[in-house]
DRENTIKE-334085 format. One record per atom (N, C-alpha, C): residue in three letters; atom name; x, y, z. Coordinates in pm, 1 decimal, decimal comma. Layout:
# residues N
ALA;CA;X;Y;Z
...
This chain:
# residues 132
UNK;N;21007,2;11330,8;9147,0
UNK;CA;20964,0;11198,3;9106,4
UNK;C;20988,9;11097,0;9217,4
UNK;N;21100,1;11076,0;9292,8
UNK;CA;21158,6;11036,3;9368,9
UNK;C;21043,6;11063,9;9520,1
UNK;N;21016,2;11180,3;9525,9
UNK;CA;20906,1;11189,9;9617,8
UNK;C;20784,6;11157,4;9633,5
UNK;N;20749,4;11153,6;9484,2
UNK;CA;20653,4;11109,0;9503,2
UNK;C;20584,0;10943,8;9510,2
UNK;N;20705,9;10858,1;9465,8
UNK;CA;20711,5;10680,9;9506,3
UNK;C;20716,4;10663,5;9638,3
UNK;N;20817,9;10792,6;9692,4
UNK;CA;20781,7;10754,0;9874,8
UNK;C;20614,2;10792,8;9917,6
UNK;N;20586,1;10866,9;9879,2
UNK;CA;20427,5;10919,7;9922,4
UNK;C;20381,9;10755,3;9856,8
UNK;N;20372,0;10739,8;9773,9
UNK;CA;20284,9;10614,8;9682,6
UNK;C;20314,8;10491,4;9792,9
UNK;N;20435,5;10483,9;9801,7
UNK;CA;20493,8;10386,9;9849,9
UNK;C;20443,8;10421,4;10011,1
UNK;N;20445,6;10477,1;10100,8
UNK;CA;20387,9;10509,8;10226,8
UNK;C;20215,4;10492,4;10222,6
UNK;N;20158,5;10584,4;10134,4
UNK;CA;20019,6;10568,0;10125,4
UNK;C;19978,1;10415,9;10115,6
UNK;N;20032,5;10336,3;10013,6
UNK;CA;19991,0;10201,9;10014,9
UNK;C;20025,7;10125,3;10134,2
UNK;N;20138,7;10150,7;10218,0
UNK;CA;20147,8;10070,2;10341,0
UNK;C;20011,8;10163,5;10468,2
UNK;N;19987,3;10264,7;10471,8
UNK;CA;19907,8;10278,4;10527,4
UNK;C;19759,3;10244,0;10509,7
UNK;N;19730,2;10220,1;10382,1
UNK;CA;19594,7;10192,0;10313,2
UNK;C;19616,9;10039,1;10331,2
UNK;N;19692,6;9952,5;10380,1
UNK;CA;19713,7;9798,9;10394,1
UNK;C;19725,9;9769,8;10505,5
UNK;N;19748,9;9854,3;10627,1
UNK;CA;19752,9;9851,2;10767,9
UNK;C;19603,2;9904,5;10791,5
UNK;N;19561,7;9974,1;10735,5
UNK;CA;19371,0;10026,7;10748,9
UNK;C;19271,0;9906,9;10700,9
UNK;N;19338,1;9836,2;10559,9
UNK;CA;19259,4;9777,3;10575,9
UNK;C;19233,1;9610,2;10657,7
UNK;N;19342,9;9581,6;10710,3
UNK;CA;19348,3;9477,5;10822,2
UNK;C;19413,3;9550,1;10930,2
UNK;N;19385,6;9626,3;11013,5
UNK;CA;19465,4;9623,2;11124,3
UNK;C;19507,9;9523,2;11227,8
UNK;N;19439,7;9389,2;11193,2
UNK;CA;19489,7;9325,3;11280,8
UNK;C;19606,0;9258,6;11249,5
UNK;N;19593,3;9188,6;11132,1
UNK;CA;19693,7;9143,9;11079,7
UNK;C;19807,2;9233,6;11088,4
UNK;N;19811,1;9346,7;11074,7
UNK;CA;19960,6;9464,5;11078,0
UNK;C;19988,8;9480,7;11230,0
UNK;N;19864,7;9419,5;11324,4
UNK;CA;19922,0;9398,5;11498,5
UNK;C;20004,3;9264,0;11458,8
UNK;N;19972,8;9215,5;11419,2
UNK;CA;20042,9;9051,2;11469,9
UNK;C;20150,2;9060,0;11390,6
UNK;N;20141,2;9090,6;11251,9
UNK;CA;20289,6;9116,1;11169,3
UNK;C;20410,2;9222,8;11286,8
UNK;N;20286,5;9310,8;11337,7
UNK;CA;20431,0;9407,3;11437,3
UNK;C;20462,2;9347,0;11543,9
UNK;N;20384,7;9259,1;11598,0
UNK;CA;20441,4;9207,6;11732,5
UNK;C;20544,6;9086,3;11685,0
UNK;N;20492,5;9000,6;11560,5
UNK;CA;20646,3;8906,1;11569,1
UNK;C;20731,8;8956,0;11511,5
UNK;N;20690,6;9077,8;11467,7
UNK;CA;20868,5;9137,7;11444,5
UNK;C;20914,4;9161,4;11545,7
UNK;N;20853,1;9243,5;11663,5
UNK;CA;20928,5;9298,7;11803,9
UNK;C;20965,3;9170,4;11836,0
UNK;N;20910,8;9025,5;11868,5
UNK;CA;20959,8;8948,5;11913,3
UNK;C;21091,2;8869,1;11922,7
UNK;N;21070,6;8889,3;11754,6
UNK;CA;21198,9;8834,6;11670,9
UNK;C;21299,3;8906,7;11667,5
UNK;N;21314,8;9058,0;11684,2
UNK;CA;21421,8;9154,6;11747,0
UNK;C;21471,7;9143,1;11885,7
UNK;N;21335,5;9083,9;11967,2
UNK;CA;21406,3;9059,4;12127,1
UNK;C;21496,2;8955,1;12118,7
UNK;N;21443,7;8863,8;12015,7
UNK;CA;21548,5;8765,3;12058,9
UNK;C;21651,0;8711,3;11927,7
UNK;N;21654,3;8772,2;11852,8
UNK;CA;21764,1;8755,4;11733,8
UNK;C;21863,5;8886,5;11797,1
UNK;N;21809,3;8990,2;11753,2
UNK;CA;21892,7;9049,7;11762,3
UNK;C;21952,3;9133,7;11934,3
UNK;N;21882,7;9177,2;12031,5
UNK;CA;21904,6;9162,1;12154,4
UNK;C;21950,6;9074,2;12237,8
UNK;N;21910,1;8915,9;12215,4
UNK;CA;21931,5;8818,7;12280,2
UNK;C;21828,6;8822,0;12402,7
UNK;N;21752,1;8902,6;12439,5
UNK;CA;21686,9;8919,0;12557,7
UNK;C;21578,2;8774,7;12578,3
UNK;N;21630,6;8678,8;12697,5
UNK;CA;21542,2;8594,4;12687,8
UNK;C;21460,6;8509,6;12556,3
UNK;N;21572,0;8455,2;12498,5
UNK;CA;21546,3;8449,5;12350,4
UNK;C;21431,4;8271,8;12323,2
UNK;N;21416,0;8197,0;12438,0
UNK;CA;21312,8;8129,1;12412,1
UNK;C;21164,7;8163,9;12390,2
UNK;N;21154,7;8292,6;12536,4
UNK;CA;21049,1;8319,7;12560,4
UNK;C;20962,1;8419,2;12399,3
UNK;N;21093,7;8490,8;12385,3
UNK;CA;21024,5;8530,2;12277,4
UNK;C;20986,2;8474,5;12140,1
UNK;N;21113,8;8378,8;12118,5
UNK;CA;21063,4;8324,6;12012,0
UNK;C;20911,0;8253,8;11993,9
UNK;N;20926,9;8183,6;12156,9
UNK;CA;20766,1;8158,4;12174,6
UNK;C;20688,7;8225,4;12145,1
UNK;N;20681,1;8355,9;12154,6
UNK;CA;20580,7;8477,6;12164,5
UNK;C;20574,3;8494,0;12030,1
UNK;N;20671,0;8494,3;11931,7
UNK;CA;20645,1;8482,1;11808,4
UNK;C;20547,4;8421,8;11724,5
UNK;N;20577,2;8275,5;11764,8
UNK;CA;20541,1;8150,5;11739,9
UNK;C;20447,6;8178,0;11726,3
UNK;N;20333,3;8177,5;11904,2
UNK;CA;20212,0;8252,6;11940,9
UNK;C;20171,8;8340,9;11801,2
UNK;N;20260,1;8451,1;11801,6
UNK;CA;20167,3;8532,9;11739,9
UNK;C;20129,2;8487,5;11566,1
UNK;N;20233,2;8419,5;11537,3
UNK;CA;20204,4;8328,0;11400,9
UNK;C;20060,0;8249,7;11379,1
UNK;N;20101,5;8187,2;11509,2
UNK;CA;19988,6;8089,0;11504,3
UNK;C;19827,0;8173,9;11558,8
UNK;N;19842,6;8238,9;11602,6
UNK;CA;19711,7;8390,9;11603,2
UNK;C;19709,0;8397,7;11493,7
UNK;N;19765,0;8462,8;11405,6
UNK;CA;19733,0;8506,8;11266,6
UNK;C;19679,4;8412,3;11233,4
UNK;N;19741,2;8268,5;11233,1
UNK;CA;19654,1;8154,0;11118,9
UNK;C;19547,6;8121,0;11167,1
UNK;N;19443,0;8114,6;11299,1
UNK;CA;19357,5;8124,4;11317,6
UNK;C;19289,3;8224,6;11262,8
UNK;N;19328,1;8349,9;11269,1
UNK;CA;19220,3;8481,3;11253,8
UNK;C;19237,5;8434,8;11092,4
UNK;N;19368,3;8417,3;11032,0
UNK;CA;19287,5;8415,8;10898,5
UNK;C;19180,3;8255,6;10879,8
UNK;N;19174,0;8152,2;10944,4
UNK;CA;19044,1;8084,8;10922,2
UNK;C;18914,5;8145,1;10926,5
UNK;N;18953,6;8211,3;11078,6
UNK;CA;18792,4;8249,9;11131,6
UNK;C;18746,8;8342,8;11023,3
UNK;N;18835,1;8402,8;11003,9
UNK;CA;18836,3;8551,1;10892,6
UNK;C;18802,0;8457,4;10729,7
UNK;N;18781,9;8321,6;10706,6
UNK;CA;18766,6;8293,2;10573,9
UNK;C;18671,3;8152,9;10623,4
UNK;N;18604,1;8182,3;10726,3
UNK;CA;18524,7;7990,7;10788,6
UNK;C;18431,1;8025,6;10611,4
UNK;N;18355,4;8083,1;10656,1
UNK;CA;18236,8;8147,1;10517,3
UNK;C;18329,8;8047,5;10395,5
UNK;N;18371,2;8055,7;10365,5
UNK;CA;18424,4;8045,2;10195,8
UNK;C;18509,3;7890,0;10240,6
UNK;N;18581,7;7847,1;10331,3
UNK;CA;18606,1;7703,8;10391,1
UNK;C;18504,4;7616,3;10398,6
UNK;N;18412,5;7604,9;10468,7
UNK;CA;18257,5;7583,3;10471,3
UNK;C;18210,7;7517,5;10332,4
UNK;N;18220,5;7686,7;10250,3
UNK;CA;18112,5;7653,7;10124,6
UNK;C;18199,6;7528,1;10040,1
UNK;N;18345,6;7541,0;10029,5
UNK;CA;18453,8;7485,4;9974,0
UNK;C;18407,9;7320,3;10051,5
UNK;N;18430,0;7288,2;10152,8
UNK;CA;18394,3;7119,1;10194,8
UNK;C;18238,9;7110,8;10160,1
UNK;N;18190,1;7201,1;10147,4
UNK;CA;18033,8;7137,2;10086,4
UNK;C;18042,1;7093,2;9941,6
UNK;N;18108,1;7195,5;9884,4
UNK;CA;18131,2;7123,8;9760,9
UNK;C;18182,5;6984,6;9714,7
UNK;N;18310,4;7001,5;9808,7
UNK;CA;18376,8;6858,9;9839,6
UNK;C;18316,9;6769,9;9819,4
UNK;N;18202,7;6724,3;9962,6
UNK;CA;18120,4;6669,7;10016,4
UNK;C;18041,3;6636,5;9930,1
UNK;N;17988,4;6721,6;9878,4
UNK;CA;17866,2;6719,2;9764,6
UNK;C;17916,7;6606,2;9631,6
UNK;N;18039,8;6649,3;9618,6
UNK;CA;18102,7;6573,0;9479,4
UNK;C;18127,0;6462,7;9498,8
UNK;N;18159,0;6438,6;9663,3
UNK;CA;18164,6;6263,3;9685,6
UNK;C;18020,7;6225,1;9717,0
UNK;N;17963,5;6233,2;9754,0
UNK;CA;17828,0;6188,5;9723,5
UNK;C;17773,5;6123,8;9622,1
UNK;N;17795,7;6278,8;9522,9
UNK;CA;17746,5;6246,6;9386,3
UNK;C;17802,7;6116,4;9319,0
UNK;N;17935,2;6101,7;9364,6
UNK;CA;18015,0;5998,8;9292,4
UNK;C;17969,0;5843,3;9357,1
UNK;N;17944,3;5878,5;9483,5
UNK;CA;17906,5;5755,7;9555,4
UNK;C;17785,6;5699,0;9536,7
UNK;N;17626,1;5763,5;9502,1
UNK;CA;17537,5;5743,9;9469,4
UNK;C;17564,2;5706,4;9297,1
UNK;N;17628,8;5738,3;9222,9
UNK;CA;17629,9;5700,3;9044,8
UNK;C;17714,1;5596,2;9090,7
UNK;N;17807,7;5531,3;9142,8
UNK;CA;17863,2;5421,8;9176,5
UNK;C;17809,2;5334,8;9208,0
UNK;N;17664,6;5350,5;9267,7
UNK;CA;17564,7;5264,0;9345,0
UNK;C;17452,9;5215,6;9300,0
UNK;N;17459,0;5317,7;9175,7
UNK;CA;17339,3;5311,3;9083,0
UNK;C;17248,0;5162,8;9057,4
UNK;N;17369,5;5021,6;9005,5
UNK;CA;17310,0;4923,8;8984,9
UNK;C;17317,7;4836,1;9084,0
UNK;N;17376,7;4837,6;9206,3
UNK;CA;17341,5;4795,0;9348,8
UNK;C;17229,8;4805,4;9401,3
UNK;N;17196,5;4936,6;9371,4
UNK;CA;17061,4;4934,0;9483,8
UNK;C;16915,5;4882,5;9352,1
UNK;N;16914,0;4949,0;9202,6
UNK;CA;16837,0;4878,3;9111,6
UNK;C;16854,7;4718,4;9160,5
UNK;N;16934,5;4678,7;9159,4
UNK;CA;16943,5;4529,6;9192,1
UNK;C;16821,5;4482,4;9333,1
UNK;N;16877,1;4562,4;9470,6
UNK;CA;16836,7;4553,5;9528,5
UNK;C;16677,9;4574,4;9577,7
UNK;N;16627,5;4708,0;9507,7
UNK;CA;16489,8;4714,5;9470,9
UNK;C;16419,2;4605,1;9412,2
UNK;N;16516,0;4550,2;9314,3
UNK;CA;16428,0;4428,4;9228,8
UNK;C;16415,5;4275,3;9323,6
UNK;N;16471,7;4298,3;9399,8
UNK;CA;16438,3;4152,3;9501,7
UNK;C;16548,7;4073,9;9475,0
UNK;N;16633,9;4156,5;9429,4
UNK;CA;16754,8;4042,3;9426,1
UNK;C;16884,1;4050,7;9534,4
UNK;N;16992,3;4010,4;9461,9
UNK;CA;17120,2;3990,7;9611,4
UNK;C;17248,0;4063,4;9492,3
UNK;N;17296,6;4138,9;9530,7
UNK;CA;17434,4;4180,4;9455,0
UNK;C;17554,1;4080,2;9496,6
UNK;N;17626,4;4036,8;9363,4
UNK;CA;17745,8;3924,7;9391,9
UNK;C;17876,8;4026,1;9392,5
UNK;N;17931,4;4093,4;9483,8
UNK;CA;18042,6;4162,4;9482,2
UNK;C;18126,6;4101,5;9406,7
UNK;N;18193,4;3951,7;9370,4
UNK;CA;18277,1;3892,9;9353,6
UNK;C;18212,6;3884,9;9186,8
UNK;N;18154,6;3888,0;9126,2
UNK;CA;18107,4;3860,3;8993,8
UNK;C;18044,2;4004,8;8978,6
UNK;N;17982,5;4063,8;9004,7
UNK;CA;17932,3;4266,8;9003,1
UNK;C;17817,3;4191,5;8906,1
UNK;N;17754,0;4076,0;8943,5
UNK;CA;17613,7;4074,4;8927,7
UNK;C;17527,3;4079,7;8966,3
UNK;N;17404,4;4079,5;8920,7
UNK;CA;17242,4;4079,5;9019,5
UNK;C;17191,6;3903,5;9012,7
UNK;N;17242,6;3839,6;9151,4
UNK;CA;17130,6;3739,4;9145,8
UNK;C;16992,6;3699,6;9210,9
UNK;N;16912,7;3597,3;9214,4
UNK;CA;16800,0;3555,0;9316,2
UNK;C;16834,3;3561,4;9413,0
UNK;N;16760,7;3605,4;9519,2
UNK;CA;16766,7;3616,4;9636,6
UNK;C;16772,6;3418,5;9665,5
UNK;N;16834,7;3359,5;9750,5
UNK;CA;16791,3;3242,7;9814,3
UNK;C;16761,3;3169,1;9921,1
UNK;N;16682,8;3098,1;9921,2
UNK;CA;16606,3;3031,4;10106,9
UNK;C;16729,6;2975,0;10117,3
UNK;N;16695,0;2919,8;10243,7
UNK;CA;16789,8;2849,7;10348,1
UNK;C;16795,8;2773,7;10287,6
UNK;N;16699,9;2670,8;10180,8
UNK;CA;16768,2;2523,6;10171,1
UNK;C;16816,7;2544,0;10019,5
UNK;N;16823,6;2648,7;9933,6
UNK;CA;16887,1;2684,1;9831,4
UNK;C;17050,4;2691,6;9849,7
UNK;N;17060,6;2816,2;9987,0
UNK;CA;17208,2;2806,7;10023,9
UNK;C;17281,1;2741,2;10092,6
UNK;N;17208,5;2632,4;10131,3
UNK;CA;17256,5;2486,6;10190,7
UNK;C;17316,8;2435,5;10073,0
UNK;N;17235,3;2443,4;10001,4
UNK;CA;17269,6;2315,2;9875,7
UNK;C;17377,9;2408,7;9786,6
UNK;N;17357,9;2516,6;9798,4
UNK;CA;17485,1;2549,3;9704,9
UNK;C;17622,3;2557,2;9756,4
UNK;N;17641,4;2590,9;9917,3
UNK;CA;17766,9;2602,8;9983,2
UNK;C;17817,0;2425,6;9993,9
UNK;N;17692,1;2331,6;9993,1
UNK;CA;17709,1;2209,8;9972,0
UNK;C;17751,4;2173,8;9846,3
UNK;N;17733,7;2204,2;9739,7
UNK;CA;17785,9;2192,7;9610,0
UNK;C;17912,8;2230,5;9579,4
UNK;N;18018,4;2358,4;9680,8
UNK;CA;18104,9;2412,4;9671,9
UNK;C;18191,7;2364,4;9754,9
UNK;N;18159,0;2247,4;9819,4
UNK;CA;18197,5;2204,3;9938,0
UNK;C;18258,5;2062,1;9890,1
UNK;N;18164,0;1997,3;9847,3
UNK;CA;18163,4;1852,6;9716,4
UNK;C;18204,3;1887,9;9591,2
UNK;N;18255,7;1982,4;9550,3
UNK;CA;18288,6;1952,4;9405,3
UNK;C;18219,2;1995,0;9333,3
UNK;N;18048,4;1990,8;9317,2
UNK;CA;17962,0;2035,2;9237,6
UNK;C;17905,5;1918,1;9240,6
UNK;N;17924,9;1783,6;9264,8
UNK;CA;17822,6;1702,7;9233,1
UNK;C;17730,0;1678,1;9366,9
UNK;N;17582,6;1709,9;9329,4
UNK;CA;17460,8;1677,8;9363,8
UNK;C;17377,3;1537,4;9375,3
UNK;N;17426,0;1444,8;9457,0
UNK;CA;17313,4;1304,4;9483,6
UNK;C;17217,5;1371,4;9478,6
């Protein structure tokens, strides 16, 4: 019984090194690394560097190894802010189609106005409101 969890237990580490071999390179090299310099002491910056390195290899290969499914994931993103940004906009731009002016400060639709309309009204806001 006992023999046969080591077979189980061996077969599955070999069937997990087959099916990424790369990843089981970079898992073996920062282990060697991390033995040069934990436990040897041999030049123990350089390797830890080399470690480091090989960490940071892996987290690339696993991007490149998942861009496909990253990609589709910010499109979605992307897509959902959109969506949210266009239904947010909805009565801005109706406004704007209709010939009018959006009042950010009130979130109404008013008349568009000439020059001597917004004379007289920044003049009205200017005086008080009263109009000679």
């Amino acid at each position: 019984m006992d023999e046969e969890k080591k077979k189980h237990w061996s077969l599955r580490f070999l069937l997990a090194c087959l099916k990424s071999p790369v990843t089981f390179a970079l898992i073996a090299l920062c282990c060697y690394f991390l033995f040069q310099a934990y436990v040897l002491g041999n030049s123990a910056f350089i390797n830890k560097a080399m470690a480091l390195g090989c960490v940071l290899l892996w987290f690339f290969w696993f991007l490149a190894k998942n861009m496909l499914k990253l990609f589709l994931i910010l499109v979605v993103i992307g897509l959902g802010f959109y969506g949210y940004y266009s239904v947010s906009r909805q009565e801005i731009v109706k406004c704007e189609e209709s010939g009018g002016v959006w009042n950010k400060e009130t979130k109404t639709c008013e008349a568009k106005l000439g020059f001597m309309e917004k004379l007289e009204k920044l003049w009205n806001q200017y005086t008080g409101g009263k109009n000679k």
